[in-house]
C-alpha positions as CSV (number, residue, x, y, z in Angstrom):
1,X,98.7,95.7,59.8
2,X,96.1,93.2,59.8
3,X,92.3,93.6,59.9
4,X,90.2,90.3,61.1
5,X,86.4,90.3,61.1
6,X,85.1,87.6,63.5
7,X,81.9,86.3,64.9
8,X,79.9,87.9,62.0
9,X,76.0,87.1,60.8
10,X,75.5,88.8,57.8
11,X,77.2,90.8,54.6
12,X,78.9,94.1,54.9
13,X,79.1,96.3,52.0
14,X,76.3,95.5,50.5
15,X,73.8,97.9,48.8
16,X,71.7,98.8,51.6
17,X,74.9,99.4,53.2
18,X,77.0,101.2,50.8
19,X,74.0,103.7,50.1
20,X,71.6,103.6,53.1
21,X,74.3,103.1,56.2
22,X,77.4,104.7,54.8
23,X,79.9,102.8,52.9
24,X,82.2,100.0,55.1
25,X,85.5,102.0,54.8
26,X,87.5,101.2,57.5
27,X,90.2,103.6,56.1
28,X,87.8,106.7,56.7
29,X,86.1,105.8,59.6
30,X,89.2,104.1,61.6
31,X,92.4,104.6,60.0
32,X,92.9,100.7,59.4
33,X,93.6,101.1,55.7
34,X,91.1,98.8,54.3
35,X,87.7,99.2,52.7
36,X,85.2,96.3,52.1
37,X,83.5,96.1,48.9
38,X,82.2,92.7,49.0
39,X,79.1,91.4,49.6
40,X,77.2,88.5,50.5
41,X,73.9,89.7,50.0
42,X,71.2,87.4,48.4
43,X,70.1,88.2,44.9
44,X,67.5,84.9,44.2
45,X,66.0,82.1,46.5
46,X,68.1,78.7,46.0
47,X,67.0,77.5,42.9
48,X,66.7,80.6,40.9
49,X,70.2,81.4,43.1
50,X,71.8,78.2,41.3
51,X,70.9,79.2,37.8
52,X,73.0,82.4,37.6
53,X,70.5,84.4,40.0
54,X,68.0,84.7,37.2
55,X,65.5,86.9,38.4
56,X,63.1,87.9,35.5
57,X,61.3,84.8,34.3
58,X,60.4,81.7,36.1
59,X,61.8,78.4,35.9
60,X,60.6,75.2,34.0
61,X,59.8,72.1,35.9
62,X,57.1,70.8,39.1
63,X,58.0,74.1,41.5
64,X,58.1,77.0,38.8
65,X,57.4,79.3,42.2
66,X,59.4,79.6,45.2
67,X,59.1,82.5,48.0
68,X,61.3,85.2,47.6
69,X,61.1,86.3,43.8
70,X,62.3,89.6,43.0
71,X,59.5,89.3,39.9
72,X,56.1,89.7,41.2
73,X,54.5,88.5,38.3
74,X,55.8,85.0,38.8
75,X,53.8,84.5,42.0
76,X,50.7,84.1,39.8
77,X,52.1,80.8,38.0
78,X,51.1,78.8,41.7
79,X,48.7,76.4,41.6
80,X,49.0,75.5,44.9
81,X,49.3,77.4,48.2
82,X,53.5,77.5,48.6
83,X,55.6,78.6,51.2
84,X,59.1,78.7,52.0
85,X,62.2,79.5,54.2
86,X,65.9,79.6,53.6
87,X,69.4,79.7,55.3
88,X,72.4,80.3,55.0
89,X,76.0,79.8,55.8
90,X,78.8,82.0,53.7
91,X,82.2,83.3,54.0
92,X,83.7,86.0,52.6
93,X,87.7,86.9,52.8
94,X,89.9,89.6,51.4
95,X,93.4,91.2,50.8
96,X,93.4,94.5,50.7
97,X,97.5,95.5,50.2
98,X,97.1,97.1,53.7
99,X,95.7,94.6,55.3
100,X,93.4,91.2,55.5
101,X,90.4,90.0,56.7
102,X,87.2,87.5,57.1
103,X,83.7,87.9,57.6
104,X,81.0,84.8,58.1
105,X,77.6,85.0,57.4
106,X,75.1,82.7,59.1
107,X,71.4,83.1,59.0
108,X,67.9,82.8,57.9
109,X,67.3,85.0,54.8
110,X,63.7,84.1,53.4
111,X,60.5,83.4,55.0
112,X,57.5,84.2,53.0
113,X,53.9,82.6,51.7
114,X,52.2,82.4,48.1
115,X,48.2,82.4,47.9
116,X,46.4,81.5,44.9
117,X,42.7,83.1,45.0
118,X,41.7,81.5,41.9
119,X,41.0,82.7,38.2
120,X,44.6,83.5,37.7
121,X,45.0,85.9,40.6
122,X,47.5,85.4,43.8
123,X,48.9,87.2,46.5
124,X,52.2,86.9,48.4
125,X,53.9,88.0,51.5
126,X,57.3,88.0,52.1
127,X,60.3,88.7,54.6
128,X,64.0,89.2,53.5
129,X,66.6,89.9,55.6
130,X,68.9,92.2,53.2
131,X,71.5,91.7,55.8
132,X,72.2,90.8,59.3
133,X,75.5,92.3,60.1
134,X,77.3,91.3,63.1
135,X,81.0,91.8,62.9
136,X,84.4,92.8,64.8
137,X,87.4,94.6,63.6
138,X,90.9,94.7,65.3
139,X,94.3,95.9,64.3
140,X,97.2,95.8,65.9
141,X,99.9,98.5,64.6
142,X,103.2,100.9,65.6
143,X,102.6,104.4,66.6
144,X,104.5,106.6,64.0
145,X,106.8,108.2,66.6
146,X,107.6,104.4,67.4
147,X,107.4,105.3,70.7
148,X,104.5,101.8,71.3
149,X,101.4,100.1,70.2
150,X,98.5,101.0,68.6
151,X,95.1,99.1,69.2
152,X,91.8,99.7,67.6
153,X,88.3,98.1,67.5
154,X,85.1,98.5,65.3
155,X,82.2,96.6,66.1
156,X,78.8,96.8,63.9
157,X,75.6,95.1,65.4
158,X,72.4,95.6,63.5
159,X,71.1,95.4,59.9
160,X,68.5,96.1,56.8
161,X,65.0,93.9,56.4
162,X,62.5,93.9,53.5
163,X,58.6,93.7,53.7
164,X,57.0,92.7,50.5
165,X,53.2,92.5,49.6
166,X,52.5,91.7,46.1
167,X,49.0,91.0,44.0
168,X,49.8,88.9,40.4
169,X,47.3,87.9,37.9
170,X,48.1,85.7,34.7
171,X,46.0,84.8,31.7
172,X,44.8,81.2,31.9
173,X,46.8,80.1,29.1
174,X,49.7,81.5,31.1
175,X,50.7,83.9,28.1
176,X,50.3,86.9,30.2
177,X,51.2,87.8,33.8
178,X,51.5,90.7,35.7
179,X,52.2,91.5,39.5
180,X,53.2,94.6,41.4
181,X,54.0,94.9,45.2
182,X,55.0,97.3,47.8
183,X,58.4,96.8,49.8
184,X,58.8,98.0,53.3
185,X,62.7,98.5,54.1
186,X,63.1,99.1,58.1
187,X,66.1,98.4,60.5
188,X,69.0,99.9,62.0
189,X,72.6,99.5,62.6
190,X,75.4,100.2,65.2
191,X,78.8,100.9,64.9
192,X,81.4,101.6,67.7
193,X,84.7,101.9,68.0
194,X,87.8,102.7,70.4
195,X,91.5,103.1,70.3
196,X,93.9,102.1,73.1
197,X,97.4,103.3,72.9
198,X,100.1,101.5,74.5
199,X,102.7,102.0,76.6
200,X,100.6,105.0,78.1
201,X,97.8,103.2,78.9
202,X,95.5,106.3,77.6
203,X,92.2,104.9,75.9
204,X,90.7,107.4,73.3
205,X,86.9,108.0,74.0
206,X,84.7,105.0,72.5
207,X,82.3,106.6,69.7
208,X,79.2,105.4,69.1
209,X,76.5,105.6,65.8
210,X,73.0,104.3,66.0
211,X,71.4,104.4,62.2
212,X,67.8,103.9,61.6
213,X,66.2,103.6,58.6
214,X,62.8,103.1,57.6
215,X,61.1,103.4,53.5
216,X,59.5,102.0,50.9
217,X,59.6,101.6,47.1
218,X,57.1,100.0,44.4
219,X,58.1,96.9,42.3
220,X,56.0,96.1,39.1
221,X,56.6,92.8,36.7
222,X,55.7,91.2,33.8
223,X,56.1,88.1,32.3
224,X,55.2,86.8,28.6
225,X,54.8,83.1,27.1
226,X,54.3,83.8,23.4
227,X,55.5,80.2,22.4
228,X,55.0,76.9,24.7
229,X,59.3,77.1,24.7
230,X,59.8,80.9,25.5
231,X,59.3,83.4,28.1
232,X,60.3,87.0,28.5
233,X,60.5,88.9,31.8
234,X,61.0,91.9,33.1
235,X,60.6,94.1,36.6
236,X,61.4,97.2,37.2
237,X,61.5,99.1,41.4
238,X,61.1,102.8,41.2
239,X,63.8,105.2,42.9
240,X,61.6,104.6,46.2
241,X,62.5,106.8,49.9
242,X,64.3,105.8,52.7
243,X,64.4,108.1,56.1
244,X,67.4,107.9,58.0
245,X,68.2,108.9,61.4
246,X,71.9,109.2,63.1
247,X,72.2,109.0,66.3
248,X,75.8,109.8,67.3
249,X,77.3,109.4,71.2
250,X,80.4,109.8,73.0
251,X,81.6,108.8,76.0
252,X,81.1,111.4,78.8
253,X,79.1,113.5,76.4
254,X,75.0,113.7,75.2
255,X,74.0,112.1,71.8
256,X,73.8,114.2,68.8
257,X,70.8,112.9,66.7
258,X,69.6,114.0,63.3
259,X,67.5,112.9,60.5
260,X,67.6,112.7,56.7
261,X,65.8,111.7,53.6
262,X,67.2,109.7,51.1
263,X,66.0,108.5,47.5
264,X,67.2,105.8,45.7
265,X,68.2,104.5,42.6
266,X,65.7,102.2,40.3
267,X,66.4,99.0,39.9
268,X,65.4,96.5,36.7
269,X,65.7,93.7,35.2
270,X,65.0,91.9,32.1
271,X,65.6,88.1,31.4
272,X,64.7,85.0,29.2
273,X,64.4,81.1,29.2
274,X,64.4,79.1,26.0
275,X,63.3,75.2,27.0
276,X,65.2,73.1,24.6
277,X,64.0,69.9,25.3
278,X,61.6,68.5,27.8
279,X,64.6,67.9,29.8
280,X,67.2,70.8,29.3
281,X,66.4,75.1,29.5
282,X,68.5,77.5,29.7
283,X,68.2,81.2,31.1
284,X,69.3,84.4,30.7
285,X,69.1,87.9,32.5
286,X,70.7,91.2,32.4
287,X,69.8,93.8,35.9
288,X,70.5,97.4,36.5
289,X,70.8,99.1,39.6
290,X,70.8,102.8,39.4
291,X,72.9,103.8,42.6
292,X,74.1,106.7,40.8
293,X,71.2,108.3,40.4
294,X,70.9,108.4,44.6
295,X,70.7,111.7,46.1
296,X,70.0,113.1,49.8
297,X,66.3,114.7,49.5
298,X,67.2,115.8,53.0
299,X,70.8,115.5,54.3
300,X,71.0,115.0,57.8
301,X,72.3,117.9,60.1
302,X,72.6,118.2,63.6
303,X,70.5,120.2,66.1
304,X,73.3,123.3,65.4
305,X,72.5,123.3,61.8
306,X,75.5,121.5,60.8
307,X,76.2,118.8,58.2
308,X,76.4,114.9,59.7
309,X,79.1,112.8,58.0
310,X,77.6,110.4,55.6
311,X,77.7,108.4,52.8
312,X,79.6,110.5,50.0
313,X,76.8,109.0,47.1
314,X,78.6,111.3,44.3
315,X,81.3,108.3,44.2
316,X,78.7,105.6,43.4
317,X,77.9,104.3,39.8
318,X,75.4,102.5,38.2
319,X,76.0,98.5,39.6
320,X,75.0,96.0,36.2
321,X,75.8,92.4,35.7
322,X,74.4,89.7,33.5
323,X,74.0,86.1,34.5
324,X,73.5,82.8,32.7
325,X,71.9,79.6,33.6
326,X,71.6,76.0,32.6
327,X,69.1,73.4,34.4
328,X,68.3,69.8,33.6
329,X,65.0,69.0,35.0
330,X,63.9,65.8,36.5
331,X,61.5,63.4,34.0
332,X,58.2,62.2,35.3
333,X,58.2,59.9,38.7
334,X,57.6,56.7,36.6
335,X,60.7,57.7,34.2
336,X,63.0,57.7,37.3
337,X,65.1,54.7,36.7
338,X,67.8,55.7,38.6
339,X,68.6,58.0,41.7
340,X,70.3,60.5,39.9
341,X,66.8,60.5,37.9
342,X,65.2,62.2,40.9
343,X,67.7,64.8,41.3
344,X,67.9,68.1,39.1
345,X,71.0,69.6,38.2
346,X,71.3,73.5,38.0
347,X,74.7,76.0,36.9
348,X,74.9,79.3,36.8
349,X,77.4,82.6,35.9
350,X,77.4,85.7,36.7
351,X,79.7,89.0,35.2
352,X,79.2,92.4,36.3
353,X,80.7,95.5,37.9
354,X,80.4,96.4,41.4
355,X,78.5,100.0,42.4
356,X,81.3,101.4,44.7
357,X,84.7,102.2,43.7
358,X,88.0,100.6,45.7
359,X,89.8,102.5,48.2
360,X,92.4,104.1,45.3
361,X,89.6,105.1,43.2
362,X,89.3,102.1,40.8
363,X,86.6,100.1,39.2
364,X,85.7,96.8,40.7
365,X,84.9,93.5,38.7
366,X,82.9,91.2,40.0
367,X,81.6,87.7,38.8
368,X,80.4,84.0,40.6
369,X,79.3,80.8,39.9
370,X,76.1,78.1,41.0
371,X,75.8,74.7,41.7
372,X,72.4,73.2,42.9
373,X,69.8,70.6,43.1
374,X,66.9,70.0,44.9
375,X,65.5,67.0,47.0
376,X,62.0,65.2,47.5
377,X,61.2,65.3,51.0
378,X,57.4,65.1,51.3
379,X,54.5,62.8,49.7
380,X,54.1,63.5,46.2
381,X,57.0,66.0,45.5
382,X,55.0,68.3,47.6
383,X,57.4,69.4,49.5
384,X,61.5,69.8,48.5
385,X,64.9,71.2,49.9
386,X,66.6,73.0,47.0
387,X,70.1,73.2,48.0
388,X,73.0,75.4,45.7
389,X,76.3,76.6,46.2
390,X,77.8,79.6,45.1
391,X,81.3,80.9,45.1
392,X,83.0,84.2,43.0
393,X,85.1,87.2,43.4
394,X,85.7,90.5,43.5
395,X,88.7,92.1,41.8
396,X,90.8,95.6,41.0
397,X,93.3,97.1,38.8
398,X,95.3,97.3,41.9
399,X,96.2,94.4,44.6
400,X,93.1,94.3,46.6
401,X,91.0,91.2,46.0
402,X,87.8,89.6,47.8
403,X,86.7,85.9,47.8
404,X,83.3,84.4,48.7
405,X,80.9,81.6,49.2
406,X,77.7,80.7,51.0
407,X,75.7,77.7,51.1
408,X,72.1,78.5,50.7
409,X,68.9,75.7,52.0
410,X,65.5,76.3,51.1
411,X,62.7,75.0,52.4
412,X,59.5,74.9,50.5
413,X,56.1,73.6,50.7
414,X,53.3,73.4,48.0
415,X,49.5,72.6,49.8
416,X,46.2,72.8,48.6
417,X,44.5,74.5,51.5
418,X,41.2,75.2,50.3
419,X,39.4,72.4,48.4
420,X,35.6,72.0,46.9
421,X,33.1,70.9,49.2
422,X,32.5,66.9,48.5
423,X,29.1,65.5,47.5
């Protein structure tokens, strides 16, 4: 049996997924046999991406803020008015014992805006697309009475977006900062899916699910400076609510919808960088996602009263990982002898254990690597393309394995928009 995801924009699997839209498992919802745990969700914009996805504390160098920080307290280290977008192109392919397959992932992931209002104080919007998921399954396979073919699809359409509004405020020494914001999770998803047996002809009726989901959840962050070399971060998102609605069709038949209410698991994490010289800093970060704390407040039923199938959350654990990071930062503009002078150079690792168990039960390991850099492209360094590549796995006890990468650009931008009046 072979499974083949084509013509795919965006991850499967991921959190949002897993928790919010039912898990991916082919094998429950199609017979196929296979269940995706992968992911290709964004955890960092590029250059925080490239140093391990460090998330608590910001980075050394000329751009310590890019859009799209999971910290809100970092947004108050801008000087400048910043803004950003980013892209990107992945691939993600697996072996699952039972059967194979390959999802691609192409689209925009960040657009957001940083405003300094002066005295230490800034505000941010942002947009991240958690995941855009476009995908097709198909499997081609022997009825067990041998007596022909077996054909069946799954399409998905759809997918998760985040809102985020955040106020920071730093000391002006920059010992101290602190930022909170609200995020806005909205979208939907659709899932359909058909069998056509052979040498009968007979088609079996083409289901349909339409998910909505619309929530929010609070973020708060701090960041600390206590020596010139050192900061300490941290940021923690509260268990947050999510409504969900199902709406479920068959062919021939009138739509079954129903609604439910679901709360989440917090989320933190807490980090360090360590500036060694005024070239070379490392960083270092440990995050917790508490998916099994995740419960239905209100667990959708249908007009009768019955229960709707979803997402059994008992099975989920809590997700953790720890990443590492390592960046060389480029010298002053009149130190730059050479063109490899202009160029910083970021790596990055990342260990952890995945949220959802494999389809036999099992723990799965997870763990990637960065590579990055970042280019000039405006007057003055004003304005740069940070560009990082990232590639990992994920792994069993048993023999199903995933491998990924994704190419990430970001765009980003650093004005002064509002300047004293001139005498």
């Amino acid at each position: 049996m072979i499974a083949r995801l084509q013509h795919g924009i965006g991850a499967a699997a991921l959190v949002a997924l897993l928790v919010i839209m039912q898990p991916v498992d082919v094998s429950a919802q199609t017979a196929f046999g296979i269940k995706w745990f992968g992911e290709l969700r964004s955890p960092a914009p590029p250059r925080t991406l490239a140093i391990g996805g460090i998330s608590a504390v910001a980075p050394w160098g000329r751009e310590p803020v890019v859009p799209g920080q999971r910290n809100p307290a970092l947004n108050a280290f801008s000087e400048r008015v910043v803004y950003g977008f980013v892209w990107e192109l992945g691939k993600l392919s697996g072996s699952y014992g039972g059967g194979e397959g390959t999802l691609w992932q192409n689209g925009p992931r960040v657009l957001g805006l940083v405003l300094p209002l002066g005295g230490g104080v800034a505000v941010s919007a942002n947009l991240h697309s958690l995941t855009f998921n476009e995908f097709e399954v198909h499997t081609d396979s022997t009825m067990p009475d041998g007596s022909g073919k077996m054909y069946q699809n799954y399409i998905g359409t759809g997918g998760l977006s985040e809102g985020s509004f955040s106020l920071a405020w730093r000391l002006p020494s920059g010992a101290v900062a602190l930022g909170i914001s609200t995020d806005l999770l909205f979208g939907s998803i659709k899932h359909e899916w058909a069998v056509n047996f052979e040498p009968s002809g007979y088609v079996d009726t083409s289901d349909q699910l339409h998910r909505q989901h619309r929530g929010r959840r609070m973020t708060a962050g701090l960041q600390l400076q206590p020596f010139s070399s050192l900061r300490i971060g941290a940021a923690v998102s509260n268990r947050g609510e999510l409504k969900v609605k199902h709406i479920y069709s068959t062919v021939g038949s009138e739509s079954d919808t129903s609604e439910g209410k679901l709360r989440l698991g917090e989320t933190m994490v807490v980090g360090a960088g360590l500036s060694l010289t005024d070239k070379w800093a490392v960083y270092f970060d440990y995050r917790r996602v508490g998916w099994d704390r995740a419960e239905w407040i209100e667990e959708p039923v249908s007009p009768s009263g019955s229960p709707v199938s979803v997402a059994d959350i008992g099975l989920l654990t809590a997700e953790s990982d720890i990443g590492f990071g390592f960046e060389r930062r480029t010298p002053p503009v009149d130190q730059q002898l050479r063109f490899i002078d202009t160029l910083p150079l970021r790596v990055g690792v990342r260990l952890g254990t995945f949220y959802a168990p494999d389809i036999s039960g099992g723990e799965v390991n997870k763990w990637y690597g960065t590579l990055g850099t970042a280019f000039n492209i405006g007057r003055e360094g004003r304005t740069w393309a940070d560009l990082t590549l990232q590639f990992g796995r994920y792994s069993t006890s048993g023999d199903a394995h995933e491998f990924f990468w994704r190419v990430q650009i970001g765009i980003t931008g650093a004005e002064r928009w509002f300047l004293p009046p001139q005498r």
